[in-house]
DRENBA-184678 format. One record per residue (C-alpha): residue number from 0; z, x, y. Coordinates in steps of 0.25 Angstrom, whole numbers, m for minus. Last residue first. Example, Ala and Ser with C-alpha at 12.3 -4.5 7.8 and 13.67 -1.06 7.14 Angstrom:
# residues 2
atom seq: 1&up: 29&east: 55&north: m4
atom seq: 0&up: 31&east: 49&north: m18
END
This chain:
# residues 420
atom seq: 419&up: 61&east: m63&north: 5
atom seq: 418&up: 47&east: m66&north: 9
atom seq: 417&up: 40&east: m76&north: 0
atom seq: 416&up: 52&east: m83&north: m9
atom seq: 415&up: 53&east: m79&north: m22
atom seq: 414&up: 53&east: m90&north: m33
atom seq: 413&up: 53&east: m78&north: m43
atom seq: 412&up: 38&east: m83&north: m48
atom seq: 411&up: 34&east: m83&north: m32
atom seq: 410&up: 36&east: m91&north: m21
atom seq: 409&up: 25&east: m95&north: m10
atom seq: 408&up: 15&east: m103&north: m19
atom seq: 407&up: 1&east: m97&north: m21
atom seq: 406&up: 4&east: m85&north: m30
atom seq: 405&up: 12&east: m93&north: m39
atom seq: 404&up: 3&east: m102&north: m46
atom seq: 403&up: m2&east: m91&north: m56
atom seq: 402&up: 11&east: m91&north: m60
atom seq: 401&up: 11&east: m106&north: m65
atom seq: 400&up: 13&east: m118&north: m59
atom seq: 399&up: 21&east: m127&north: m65
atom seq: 398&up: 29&east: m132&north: m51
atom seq: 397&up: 39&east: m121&north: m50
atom seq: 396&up: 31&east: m109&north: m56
atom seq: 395&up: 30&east: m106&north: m70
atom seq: 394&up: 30&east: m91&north: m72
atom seq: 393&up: 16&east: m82&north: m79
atom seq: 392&up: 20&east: m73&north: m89
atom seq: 391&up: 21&east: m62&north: m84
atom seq: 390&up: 10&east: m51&north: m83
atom seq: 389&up: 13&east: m36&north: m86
atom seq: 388&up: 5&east: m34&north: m97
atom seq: 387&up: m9&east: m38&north: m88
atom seq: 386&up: m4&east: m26&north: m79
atom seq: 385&up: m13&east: m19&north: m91
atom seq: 384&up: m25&east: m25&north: m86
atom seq: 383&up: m24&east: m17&north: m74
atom seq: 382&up: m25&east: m4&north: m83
atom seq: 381&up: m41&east: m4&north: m89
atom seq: 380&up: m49&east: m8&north: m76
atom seq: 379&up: m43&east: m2&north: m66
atom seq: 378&up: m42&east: 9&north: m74
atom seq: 377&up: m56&east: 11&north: m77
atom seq: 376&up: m59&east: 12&north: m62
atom seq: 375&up: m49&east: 24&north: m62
atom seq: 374&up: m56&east: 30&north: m73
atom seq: 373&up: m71&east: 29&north: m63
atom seq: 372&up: m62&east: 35&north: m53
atom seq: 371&up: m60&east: 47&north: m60
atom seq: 370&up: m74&east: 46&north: m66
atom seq: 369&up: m79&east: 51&north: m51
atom seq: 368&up: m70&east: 64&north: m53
atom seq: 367&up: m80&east: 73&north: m59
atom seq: 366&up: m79&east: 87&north: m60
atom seq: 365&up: m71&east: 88&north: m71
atom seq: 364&up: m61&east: 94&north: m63
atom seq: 363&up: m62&east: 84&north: m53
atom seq: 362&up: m62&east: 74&north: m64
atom seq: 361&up: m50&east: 79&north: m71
atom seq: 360&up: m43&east: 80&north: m57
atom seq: 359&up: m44&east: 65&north: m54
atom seq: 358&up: m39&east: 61&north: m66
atom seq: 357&up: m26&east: 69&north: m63
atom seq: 356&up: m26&east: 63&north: m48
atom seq: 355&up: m27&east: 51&north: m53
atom seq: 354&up: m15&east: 50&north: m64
atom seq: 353&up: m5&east: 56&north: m54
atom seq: 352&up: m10&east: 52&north: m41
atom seq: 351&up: m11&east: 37&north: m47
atom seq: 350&up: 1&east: 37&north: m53
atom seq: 349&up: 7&east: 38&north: m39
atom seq: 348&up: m3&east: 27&north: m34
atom seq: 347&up: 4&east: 19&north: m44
atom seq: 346&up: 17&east: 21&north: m42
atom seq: 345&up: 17&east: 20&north: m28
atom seq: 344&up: 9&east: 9&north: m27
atom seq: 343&up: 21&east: 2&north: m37
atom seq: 342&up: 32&east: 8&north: m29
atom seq: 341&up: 24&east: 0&north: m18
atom seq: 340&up: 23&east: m14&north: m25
atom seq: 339&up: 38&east: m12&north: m29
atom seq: 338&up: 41&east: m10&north: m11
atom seq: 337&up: 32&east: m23&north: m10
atom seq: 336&up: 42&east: m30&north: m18
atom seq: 335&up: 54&east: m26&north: m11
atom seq: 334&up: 50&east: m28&north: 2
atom seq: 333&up: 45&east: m43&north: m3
atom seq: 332&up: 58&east: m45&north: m8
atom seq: 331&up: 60&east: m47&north: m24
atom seq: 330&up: 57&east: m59&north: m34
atom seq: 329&up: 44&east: m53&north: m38
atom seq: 328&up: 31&east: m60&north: m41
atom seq: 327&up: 25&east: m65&north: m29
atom seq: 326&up: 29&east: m50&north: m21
atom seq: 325&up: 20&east: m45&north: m33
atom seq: 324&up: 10&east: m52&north: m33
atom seq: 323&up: 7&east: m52&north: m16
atom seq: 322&up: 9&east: m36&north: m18
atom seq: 321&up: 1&east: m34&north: m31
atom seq: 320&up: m9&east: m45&north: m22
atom seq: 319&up: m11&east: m36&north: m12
atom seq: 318&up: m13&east: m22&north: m18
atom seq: 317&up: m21&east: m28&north: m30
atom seq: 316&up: m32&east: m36&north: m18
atom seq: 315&up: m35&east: m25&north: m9
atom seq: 314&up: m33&east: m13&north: m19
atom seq: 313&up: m46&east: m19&north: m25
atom seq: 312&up: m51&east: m20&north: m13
atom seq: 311&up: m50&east: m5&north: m10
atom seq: 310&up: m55&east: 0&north: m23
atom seq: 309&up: m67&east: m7&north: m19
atom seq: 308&up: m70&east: m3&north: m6
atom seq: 307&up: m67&east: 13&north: m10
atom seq: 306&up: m76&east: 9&north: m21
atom seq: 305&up: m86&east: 6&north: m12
atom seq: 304&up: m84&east: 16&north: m2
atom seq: 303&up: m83&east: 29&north: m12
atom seq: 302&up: m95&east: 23&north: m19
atom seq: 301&up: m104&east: 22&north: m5
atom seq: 300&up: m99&east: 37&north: m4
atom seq: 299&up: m105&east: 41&north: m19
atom seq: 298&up: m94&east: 45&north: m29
atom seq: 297&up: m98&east: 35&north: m41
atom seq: 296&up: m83&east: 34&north: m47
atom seq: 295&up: m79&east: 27&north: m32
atom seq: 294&up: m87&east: 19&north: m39
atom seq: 293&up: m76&east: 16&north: m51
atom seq: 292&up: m64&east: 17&north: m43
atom seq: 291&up: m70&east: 6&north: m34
atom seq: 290&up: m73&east: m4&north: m46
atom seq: 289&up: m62&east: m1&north: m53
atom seq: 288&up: m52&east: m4&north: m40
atom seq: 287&up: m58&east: m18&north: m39
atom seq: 286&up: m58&east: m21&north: m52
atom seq: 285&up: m41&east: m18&north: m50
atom seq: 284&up: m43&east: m27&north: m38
atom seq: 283&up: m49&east: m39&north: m44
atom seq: 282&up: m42&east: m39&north: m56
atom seq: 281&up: m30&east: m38&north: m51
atom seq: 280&up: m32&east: m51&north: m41
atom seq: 279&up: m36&east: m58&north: m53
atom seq: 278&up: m23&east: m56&north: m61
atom seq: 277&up: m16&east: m60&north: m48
atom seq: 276&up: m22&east: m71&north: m47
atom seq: 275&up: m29&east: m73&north: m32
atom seq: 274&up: m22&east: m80&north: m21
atom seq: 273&up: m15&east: m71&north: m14
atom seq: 272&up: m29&east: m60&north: m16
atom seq: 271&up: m36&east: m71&north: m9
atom seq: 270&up: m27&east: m72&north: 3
atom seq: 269&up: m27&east: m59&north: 5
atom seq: 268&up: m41&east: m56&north: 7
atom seq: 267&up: m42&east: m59&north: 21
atom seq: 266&up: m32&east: m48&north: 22
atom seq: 265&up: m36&east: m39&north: 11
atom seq: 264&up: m51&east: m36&north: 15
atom seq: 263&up: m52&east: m31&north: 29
atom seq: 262&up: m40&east: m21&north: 30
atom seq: 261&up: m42&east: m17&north: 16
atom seq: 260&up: m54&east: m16&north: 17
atom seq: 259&up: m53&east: m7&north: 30
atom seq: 258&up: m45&east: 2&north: 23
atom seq: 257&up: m51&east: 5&north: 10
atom seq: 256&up: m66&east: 7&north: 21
atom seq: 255&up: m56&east: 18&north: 29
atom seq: 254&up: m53&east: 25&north: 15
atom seq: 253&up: m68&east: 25&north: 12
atom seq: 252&up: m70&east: 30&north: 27
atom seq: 251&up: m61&east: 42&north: 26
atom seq: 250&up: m67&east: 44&north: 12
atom seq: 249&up: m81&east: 45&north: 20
atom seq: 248&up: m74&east: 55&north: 30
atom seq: 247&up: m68&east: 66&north: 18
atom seq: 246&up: m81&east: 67&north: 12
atom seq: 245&up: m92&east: 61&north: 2
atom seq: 244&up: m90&east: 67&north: m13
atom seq: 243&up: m80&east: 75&north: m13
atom seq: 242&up: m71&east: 68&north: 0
atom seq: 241&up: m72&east: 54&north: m8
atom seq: 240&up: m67&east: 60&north: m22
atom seq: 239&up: m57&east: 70&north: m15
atom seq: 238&up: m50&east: 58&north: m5
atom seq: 237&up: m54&east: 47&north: m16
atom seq: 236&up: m43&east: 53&north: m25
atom seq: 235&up: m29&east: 47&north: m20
atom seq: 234&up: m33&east: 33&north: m15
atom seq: 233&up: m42&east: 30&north: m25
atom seq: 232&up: m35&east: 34&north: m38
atom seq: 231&up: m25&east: 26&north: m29
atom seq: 230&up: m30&east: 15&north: m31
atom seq: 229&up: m28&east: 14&north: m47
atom seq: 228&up: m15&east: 18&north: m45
atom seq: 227&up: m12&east: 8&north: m33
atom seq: 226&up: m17&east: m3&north: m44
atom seq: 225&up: m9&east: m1&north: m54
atom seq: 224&up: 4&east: 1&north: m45
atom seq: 223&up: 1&east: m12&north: m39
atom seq: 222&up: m2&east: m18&north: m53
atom seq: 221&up: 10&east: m13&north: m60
atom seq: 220&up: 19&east: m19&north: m46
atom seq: 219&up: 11&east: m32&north: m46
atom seq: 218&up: 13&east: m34&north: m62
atom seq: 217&up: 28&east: m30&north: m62
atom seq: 216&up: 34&east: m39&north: m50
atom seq: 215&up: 46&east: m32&north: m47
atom seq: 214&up: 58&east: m37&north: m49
atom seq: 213&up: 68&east: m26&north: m47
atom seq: 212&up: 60&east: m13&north: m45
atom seq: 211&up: 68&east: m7&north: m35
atom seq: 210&up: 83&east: m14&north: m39
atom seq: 209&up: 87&east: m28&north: m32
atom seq: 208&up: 84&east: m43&north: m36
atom seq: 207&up: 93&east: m51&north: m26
atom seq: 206&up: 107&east: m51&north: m23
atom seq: 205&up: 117&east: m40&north: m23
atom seq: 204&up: 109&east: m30&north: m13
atom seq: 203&up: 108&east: m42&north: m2
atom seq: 202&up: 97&east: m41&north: 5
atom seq: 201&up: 95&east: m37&north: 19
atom seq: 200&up: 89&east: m46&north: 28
atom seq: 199&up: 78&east: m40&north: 34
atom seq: 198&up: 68&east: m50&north: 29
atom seq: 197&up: 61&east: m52&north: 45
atom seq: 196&up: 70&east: m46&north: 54
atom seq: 195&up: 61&east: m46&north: 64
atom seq: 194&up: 52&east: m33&north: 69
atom seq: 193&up: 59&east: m24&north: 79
atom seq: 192&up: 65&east: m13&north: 72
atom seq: 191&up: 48&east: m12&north: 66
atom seq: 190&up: 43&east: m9&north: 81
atom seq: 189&up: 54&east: 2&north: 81
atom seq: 188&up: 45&east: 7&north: 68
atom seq: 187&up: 31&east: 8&north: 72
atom seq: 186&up: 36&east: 13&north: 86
atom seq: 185&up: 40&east: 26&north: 76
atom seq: 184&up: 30&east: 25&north: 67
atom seq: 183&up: 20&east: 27&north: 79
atom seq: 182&up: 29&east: 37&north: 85
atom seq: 181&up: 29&east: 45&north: 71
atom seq: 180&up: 13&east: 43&north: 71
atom seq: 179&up: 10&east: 48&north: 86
atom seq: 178&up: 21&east: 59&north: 83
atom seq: 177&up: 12&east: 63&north: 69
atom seq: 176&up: m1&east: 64&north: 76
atom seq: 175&up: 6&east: 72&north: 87
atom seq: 174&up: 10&east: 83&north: 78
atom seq: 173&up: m4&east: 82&north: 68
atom seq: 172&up: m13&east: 86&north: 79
atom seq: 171&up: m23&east: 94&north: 71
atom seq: 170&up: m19&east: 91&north: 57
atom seq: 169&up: m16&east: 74&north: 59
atom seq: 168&up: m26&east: 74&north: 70
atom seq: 167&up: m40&east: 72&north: 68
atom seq: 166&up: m36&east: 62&north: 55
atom seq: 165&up: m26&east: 55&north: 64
atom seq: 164&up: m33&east: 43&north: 69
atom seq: 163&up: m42&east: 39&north: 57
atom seq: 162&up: m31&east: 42&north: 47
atom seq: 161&up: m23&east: 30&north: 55
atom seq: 160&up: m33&east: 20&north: 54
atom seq: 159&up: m36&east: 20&north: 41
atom seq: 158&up: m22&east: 17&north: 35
atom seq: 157&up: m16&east: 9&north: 48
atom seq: 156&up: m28&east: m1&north: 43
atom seq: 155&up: m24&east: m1&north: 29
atom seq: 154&up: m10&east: m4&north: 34
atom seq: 153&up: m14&east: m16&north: 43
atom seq: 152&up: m24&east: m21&north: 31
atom seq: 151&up: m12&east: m20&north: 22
atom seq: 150&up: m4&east: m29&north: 32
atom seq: 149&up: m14&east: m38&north: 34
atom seq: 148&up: m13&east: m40&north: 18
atom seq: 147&up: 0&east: m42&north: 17
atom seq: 146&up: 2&east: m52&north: 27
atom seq: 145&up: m11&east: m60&north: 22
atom seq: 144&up: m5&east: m58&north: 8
atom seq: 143&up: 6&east: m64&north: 11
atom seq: 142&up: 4&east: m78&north: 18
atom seq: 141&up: 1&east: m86&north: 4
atom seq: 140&up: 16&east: m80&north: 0
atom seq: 139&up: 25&east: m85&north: 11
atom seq: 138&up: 29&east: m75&north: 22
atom seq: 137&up: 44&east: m73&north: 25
atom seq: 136&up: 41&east: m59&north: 25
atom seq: 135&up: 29&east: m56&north: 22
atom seq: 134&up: 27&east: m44&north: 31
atom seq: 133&up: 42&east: m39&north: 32
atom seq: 132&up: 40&east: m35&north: 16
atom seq: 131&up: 27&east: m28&north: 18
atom seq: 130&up: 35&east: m21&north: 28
atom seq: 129&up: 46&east: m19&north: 20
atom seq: 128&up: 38&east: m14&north: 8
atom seq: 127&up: 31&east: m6&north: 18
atom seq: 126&up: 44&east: 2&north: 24
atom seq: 125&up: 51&east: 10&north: 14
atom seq: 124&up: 40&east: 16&north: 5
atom seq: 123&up: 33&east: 20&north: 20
atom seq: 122&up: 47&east: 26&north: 25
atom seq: 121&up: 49&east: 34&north: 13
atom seq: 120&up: 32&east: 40&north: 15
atom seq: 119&up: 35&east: 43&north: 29
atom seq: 118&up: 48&east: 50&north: 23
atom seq: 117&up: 40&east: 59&north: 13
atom seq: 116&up: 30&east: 65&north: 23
atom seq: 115&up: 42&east: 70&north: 33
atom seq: 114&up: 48&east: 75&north: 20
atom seq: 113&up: 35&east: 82&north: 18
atom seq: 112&up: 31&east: 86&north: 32
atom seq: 111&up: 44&east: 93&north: 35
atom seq: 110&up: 41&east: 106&north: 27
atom seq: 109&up: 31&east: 107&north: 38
atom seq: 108&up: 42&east: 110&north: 50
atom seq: 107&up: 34&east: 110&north: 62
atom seq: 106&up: 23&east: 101&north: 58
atom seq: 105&up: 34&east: 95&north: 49
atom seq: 104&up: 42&east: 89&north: 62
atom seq: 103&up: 30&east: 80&north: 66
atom seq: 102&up: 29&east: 76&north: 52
atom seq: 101&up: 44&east: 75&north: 52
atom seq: 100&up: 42&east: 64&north: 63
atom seq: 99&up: 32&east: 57&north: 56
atom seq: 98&up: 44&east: 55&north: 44
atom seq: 97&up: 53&east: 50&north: 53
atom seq: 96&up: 45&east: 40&north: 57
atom seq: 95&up: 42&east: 36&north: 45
atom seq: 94&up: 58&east: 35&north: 41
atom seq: 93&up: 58&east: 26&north: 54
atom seq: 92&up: 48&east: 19&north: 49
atom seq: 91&up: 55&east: 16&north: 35
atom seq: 90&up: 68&east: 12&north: 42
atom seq: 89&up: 61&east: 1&north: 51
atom seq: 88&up: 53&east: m6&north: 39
atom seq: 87&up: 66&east: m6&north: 31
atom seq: 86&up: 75&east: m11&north: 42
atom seq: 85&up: 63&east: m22&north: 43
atom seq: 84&up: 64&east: m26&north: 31
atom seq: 83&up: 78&east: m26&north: 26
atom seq: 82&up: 88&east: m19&north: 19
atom seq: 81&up: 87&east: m22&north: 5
atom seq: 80&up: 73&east: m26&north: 2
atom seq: 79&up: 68&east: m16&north: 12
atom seq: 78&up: 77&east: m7&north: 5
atom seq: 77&up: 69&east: m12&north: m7
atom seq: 76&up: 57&east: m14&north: m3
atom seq: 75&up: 58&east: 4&north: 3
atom seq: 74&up: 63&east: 6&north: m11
atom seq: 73&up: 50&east: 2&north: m19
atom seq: 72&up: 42&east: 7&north: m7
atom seq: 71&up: 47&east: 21&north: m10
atom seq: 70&up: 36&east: 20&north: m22
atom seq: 69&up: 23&east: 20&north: m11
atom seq: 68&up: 27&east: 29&north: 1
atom seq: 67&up: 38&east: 38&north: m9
atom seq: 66&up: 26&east: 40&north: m20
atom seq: 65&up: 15&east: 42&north: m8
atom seq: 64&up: 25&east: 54&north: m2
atom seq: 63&up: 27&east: 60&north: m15
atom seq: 62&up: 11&east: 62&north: m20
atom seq: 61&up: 12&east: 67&north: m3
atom seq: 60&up: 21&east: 79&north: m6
atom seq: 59&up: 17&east: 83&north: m20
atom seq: 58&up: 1&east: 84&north: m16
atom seq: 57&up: 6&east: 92&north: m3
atom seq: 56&up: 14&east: 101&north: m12
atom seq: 55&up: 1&east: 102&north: m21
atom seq: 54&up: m8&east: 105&north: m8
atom seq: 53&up: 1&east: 116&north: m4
atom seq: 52&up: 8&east: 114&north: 10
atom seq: 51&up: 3&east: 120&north: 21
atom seq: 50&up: 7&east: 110&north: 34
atom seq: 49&up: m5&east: 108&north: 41
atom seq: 48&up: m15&east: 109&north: 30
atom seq: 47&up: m7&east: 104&north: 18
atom seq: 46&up: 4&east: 94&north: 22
atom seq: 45&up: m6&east: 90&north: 32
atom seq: 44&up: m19&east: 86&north: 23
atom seq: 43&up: m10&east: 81&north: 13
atom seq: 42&up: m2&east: 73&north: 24
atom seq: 41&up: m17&east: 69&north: 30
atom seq: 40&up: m15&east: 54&north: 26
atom seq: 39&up: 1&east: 54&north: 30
atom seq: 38&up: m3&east: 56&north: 46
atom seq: 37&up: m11&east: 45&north: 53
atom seq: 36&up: m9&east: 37&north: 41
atom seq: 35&up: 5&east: 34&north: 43
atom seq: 34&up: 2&east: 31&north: 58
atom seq: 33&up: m8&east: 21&north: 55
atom seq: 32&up: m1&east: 16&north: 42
atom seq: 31&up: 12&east: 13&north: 51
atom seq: 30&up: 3&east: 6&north: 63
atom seq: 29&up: m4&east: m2&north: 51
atom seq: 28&up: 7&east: m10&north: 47
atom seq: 27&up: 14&east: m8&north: 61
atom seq: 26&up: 4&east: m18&north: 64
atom seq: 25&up: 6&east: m28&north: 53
atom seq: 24&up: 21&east: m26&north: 55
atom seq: 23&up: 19&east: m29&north: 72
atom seq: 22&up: 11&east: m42&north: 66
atom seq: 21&up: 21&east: m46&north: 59
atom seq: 20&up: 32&east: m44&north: 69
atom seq: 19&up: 24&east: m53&north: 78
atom seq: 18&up: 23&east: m65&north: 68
atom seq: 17&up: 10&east: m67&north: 58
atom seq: 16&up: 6&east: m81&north: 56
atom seq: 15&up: m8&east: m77&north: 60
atom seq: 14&up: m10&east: m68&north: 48
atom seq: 13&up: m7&east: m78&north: 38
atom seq: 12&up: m17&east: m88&north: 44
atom seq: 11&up: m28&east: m80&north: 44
atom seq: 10&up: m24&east: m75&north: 29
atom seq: 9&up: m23&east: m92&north: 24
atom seq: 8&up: m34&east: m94&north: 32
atom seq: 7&up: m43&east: m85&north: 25
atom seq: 6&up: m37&east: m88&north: 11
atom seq: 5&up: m39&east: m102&north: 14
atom seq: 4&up: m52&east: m101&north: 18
atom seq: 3&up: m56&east: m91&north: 3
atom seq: 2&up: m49&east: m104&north: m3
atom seq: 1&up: m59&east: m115&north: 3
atom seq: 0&up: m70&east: m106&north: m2
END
């Protein structure tokens, strides 16, 4: 009980040291994913309806746009890495910006919509790494995952908001839905110019690790593309499942419910999942995900909910503490570090489409697609255990303390210093 309090004030007291450019990159955390969802949601349905390209084209287009968004984040830490984190955050919204404005052009010029498509996606690899960088700059490692974790609620709730307002509009008044969003970014972006110079000191290409994949943290980075492939199964076939069997509104609301949770759960959660093994904290989330895969497999609206709900606190807990882990166990920049958890999402939701969207087929050509989710359960179960191989030993820390020590004192096995 006395820990459950601690964990409480620990996150209330977090929150409260927040400074005023803080609390603008909270905002603009959800402002970004407002606008962003008002349009790159109903792509597919744009690219096609509005715009008459072929469904497979427009399956080729947006398969490239989520690889650039999730693997580009490997190079956007980096240049954050390299030339700073607020020059970083800057140039990625004005390469947003750009891209908004050749939506606007492409309703004239429709070739136009793919590149347009394509450099929103550049600018979002470039600029979370360095956002989730700026956030715990500086910030010692029990303060973290409150940080984080607000600034996934902010995103989460940027995510459901923004489909709600531009649903009615994105194929009947898509020009002036697409000048409110490139003026938003815009504003968005100036606001940015303006933040401290927090960690934009430049380092010094000589000195240092350096490379993409330099020091990474194995375990987190295999874990984080284990477990956006599993979620994904979820994220890229639900749509057919859920609109087959109940309709296109209650998917709406399942998605909406994954949000809220997220907004509601991971905050005053954040704390615990700090603090809990890292071998527990996978197993806990990976059940997690088995669980709702598997009743998703029963098809009825209150299965869709419930496993929805599941799946979603499972990722709640292995999304966090990957990240938490992984910035402990690497000796690079944060920016750096959160840009290999992307390239890891990437890869991994990539496979996912792949793998999925071939499983998924055979079961809607069998005529029965509810044991697709019920193999995706099975692997929750049967490949985390194979991250067991990639375990170290565990590393003495300065005192005798072991490595199961080290998530509660501020420097890490590579005697890293939180924030640089």
């Amino acid at each position: 009980m006395a820990e459950q309090s601690s964990g409480a004030v620990t996150l209330r007291g977090a929150l409260g040291t927040l400074t005023g450019p803080l609390r603008f990159l909270l905002l603009s955390s959800f402002l970004i994913p407002l606008g962003s969802f008002m349009v790159l949601p109903f792509m597919s349905v744009f690219l096609h309806e509005r715009l008459g390209m072929g469904l497979g084209s427009v399956g080729v287009v947006l398969a490239l746009a989520s690889l650039v968004q999730f693997s580009g984040g490997v190079v956007g830490g980096a240049l954050a890495d390299r030339f700073g984190l607020r020059r970083i955050m800057v140039w990625a919204l004005v390469i947003r910006t750009a891209g908004f404005v050749g939506l606007v052009a492409a309703l004239r010029w429709p070739p136009l919509a793919v590149g347009a498509l394509i450099l929103t996606c550049c600018g979002a690899a470039l600029y979370l790494p360095a956002n989730k960088a700026y956030l715990v700059h500086g910030v010692d490692e029990v303060r973290r995952p409150a940080f984080l974790s607000a600034g996934n609620a902010a995103l989460n709730a940027g995510m459901a908001v923004g489909p709600l307002i531009a649903g009615p509009f994105v194929l009947s008044s898509p020009g002036p839905l697409f000048v409110a969003v490139t003026a938003l970014f815009a504003v968005v972006a100036v606001g940015h110019a303006r933040l401290p110079a927090a960690g934009d000191v430049p380092r010094d290409a000589g000195t240092g690790p350096s490379g993409l994949l330099s020091g990474i943290a194995v375990l987190p980075f295999a874990a984080n593309a284990l477990a956006f492939y599993l979620y994904f199964h979820f994220q890229h076939y639900l749509a057919v499942y859920a609109v087959e069997r109940a309709s296109s509104e209650f998917y709406s609301v399942v998605l909406l419910v994954c949000f809220v949770l997220v907004i509601v759960v991971q905050p005053p959660a954040s704390g615990l999942i700090r603090r809990a093994p890292y071998a527990l904290a996978l197993a806990v989330g990976f059940t997690a995900l088995a669980g709702g895969l598997a009743v998703l497999a029963i098809g009825t609206r209150p299965a869709l909910l419930a496993g929805g709900a599941l799946i979603t606190l499972g990722d709640v807990v292995l999304f966090l503490k990957n990240d938490l882990e992984a910035l402990r166990r690497s000796p690079r920049s944060d920016a750096v570090v959160f840009g290999q958890q992307r390239l890891a999402a990437g890869l991994g939701a990539c496979a996912s489409g792949v793998v999925g969207g071939q499983l998924y087929g055979v079961g809607e050509r069998a005529g029965d697609t509810g044991w697709f989710w019920l193999l995706a359960a099975a692997q929750c179960l049967l490949l985390p255990p194979l991250l067991l191989m990639l375990r170290r030993p565990a590393i003495a820390a300065p005192g005798g303390h072991d490595d199961k020590t080290k998530g509660t004192t501020p420097d890490d096995a590579h005697r890293r210093i939180p924030g640089r």
